[in-house]
N, C-alpha and C positions, 0 to 999 in steps of 0.2 A: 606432630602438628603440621598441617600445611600451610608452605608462604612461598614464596616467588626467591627465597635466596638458594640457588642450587648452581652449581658452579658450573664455567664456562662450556666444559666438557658437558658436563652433562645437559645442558641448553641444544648444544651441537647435535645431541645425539638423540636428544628428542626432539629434536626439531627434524630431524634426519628418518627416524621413525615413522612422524606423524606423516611425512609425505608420501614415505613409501604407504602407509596403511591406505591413505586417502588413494594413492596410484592402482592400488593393489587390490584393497578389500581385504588384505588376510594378515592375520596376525605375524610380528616380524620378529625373528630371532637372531641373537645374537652373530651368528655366521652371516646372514644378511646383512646384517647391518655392515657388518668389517669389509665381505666384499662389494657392497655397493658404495660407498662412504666412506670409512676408514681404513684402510689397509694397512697401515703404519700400525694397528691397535690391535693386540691379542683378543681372540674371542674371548678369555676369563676376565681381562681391566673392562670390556665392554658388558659382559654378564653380571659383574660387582657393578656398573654404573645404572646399568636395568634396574639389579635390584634394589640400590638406593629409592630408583626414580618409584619402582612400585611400593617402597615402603610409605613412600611419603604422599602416594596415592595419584601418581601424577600416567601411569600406567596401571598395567592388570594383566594374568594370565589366563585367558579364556582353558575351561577344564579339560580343553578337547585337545589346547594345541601348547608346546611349551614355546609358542612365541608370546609376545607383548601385543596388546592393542593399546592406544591412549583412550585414557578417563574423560569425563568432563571436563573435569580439572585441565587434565592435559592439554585437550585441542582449546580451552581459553587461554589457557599459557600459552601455547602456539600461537594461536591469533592475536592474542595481547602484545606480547612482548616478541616474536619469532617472524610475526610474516611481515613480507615485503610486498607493499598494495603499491601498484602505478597506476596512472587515472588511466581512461582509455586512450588510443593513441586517437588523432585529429580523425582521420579514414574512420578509424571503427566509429567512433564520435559521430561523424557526421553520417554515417550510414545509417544510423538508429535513430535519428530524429528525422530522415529525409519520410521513414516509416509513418508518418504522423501526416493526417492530413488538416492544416490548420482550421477549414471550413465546418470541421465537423461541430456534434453538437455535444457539450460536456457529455453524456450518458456514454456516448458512441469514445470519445477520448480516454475514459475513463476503461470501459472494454478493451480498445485497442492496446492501450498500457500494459495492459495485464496479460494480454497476448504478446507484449515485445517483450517483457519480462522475463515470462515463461520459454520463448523462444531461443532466447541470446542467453540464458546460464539453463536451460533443458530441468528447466524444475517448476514448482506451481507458482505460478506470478499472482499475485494477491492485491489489490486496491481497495483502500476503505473509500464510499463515494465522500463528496466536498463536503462538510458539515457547516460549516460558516458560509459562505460562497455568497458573495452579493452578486443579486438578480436587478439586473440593471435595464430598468426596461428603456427601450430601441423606440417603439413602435403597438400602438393597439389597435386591432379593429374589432367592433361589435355588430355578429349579423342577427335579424330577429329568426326565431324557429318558432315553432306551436308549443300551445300551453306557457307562456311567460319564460321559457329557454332562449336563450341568448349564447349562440356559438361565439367564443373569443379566440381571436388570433394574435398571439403575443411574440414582439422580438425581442427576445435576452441576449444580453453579451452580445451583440452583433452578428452572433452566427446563429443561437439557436429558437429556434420558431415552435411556439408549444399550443398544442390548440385544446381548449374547453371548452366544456357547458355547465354553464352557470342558471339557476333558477331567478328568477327575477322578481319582484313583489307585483309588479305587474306587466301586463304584457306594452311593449315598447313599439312603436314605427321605428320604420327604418332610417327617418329622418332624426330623429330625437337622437338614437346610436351615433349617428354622425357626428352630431353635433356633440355627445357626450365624450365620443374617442376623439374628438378635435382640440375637444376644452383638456384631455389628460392630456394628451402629446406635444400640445404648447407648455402645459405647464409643468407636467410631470416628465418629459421625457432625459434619461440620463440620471434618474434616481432611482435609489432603491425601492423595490417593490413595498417591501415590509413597512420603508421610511417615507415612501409615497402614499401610501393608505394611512398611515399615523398622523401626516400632514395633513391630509383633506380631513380626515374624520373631526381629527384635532379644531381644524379653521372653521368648522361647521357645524360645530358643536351647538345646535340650538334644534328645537322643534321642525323639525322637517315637513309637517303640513303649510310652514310659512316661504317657504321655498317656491321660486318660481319651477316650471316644470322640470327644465335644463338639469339645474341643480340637482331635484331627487332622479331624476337620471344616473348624474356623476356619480355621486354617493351610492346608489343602490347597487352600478354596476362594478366599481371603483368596489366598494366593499368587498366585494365576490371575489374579485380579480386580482387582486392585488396581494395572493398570498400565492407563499410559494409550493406546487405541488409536494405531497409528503412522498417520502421515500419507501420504496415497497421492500430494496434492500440494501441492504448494511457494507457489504461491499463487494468487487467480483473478484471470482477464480478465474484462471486457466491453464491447462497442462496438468490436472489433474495423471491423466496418464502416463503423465513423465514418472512419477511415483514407480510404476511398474515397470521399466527398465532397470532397476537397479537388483541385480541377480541374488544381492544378498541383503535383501529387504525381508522383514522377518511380515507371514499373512497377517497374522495376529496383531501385529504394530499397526499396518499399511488398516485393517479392516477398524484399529481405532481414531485413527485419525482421520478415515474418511467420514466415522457417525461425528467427529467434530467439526468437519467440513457442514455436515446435518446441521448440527444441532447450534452450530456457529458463537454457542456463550462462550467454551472456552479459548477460538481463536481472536472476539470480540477484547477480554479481558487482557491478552496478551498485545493487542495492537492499541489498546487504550492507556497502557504502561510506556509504550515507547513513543505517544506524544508530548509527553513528559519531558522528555531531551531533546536538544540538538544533534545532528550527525546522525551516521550509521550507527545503529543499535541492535543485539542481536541476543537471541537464547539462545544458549546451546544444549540441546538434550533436556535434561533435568530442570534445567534452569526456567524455565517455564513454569515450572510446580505441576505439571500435567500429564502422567500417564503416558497421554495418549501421542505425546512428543517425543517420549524418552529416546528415539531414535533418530531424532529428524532437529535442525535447526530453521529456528526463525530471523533472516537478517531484511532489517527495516532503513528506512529514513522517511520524517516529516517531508509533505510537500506546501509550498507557503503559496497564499494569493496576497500580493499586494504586501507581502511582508508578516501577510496572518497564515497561521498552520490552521491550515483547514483539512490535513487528511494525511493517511498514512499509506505506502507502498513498499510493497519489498517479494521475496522470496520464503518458499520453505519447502526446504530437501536434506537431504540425509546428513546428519553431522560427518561425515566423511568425503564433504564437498569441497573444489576448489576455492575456498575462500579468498583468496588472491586473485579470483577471477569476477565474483559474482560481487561482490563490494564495491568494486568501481564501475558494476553497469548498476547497482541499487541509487547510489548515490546522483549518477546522469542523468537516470531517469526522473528521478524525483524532482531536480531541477527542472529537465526540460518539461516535465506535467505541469509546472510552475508556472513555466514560462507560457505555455500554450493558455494555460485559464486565466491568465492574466488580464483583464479586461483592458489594459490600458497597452498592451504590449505592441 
């Protein structure tokens, strides 16, 4: 049966393992281990404590090679209980946020993330876009076009500027626009969209032929307007290519996890589990329930606006990664995306 009680020695020695396998890529044998690590330890007390570790499923001996690689099991025991995470130091810290340019527009922040990701642990940087995100309108302008179209000029969150067209019930002067994106920005300006269109609709709740003109202005255009663009996708990649640096990346693996990059359900399910939790979160291998991972680890963390988790970010690369390296830029960045969308920050 496997459980976490295996004794000190043997903690040392797979924990000693697993770094060489991650340094190394190759299966590691008992003489490795003694001369890189224990010297004071006969090659036979280290070959009995292998094979302990293999019995109880925490190693394994590839057919090809009579060294040991670690399980699943193994590198989460490693991670669990074995590694030693530091945060970033201040310099790396501040190098990785200076990366950000606060002016941008969520979409454009959301990209860049997943490009610093990808860049600072050499693996595929992942961002699910903001799913809750209040859209806090700034600012509206309405200009008339032909056919009863009406171009809008919206400011969100103070940085980002989104522009529509909207159909109109009928066709508007230039003057009535004015006056209608005057009467929102007095009154609506600094609320939520969703909750600014709820308000008016809400307060006007009556027969709209008895409206002065103004009014079926507000309302008609206010209707249109005040919803927030749908999302075309779910979240971005980048560094897909990082994938193909790793010399001992199996085609077959690499060719299924990019139809999952495709097909995006099952990286969706696996990043809809880990908003469940607090903190860094992470599959490793198998743990996924997916195939198409079995070689590759997922390590996550929530990013919050205002206190609400509105999305997930992380990495995913070869369960033979620096784990002590890539966790504490997972976790920074998550913050500092936090801190960026922050409308009030």
């Amino acid at each position: 049966m496997n459980d976490y009680c295996i004794s000190e020695r043997a903690q040392l020695l797979l924990k000693h393992l697993v770094d060489l396998y991650i340094r190394d890529g190759q299966p590691v044998g008992s003489k490795t281990l003694v001369s890189e690590a224990f010297p004071t330890l006969s090659p036979a007390t280290v070959r009995k404590v292998l094979g302990d570790l293999e019995e109880r499923g925490y190693i394994c001996s590839p057919h090809t090679s009579a060294g040991r690689v670690p399980t699943t099991l193994g590198i989460r025991f490693f991670v669990d209980s074995l590694l030693s995470v530091h945060p970033l130091d201040p310099m790396q810290a501040q190098r990785m946020q200076q990366q950000f340019d606060l002016s941008q527009s969520t979409g454009d922040l959301i990209a860049k993330t997943s490009n610093v990701l990808s860049e600072l642990t050499h693996m595929v940087g992942i961002v699910t876009l903001p799913q809750h995100e209040q859209q806090l309108l700034r600012h509206v302008e309405f200009l008339p076009l032909a056919d009863n179209r009406v171009l809008v000029i919206l400011v969100i969150n103070e940085r980002e500027v989104q522009n529509r067209i909207i159909m109109t019930e009928r066709q508007y002067t230039a003057s009535e626009l004015t006056q209608a994106s005057n009467f929102l920005n007095q009154h609506f300006a600094g609320k939520d969209l969703i909750n600014a269109r709820h308000e008016l609709l809400q307060s006007l709740n009556f027969d709209r032929t008895q409206m002065d003109s103004l009014m079926q202005a507000v309302v008609d255009v206010a209707d249109k307007t005040f919803v927030p663009p749908k999302r075309q996708e779910e979240y971005v990649l980048a560094g897909q290519q990082n994938l193909f640096a790793n010399p001992f990346a199996s085609m077959t693996q690499l060719q299924k996890l990019f139809a999952a990059f495709t097909q995006k359900r099952e990286i969706l399910h696996i990043l809809d589990q880990c908003l469940q939790s607090d903190g860094v979160q992470m599959f490793i291998g198998e743990e996924s329930g997916y195939d198409a991972f079995r070689e590759y680890s997922v390590i996550t963390s929530r990013y919050k606006v205002d206190g609400e988790t509105v999305g997930v970010l992380g990495v995913i690369g070869p369960t033979r990664m620096r784990y002590d390296k890539v966790i504490p830029v997972v976790e920074l960045t998550a913050k500092v995306l936090g801190t960026l969308l922050n409308p009030d920050k």
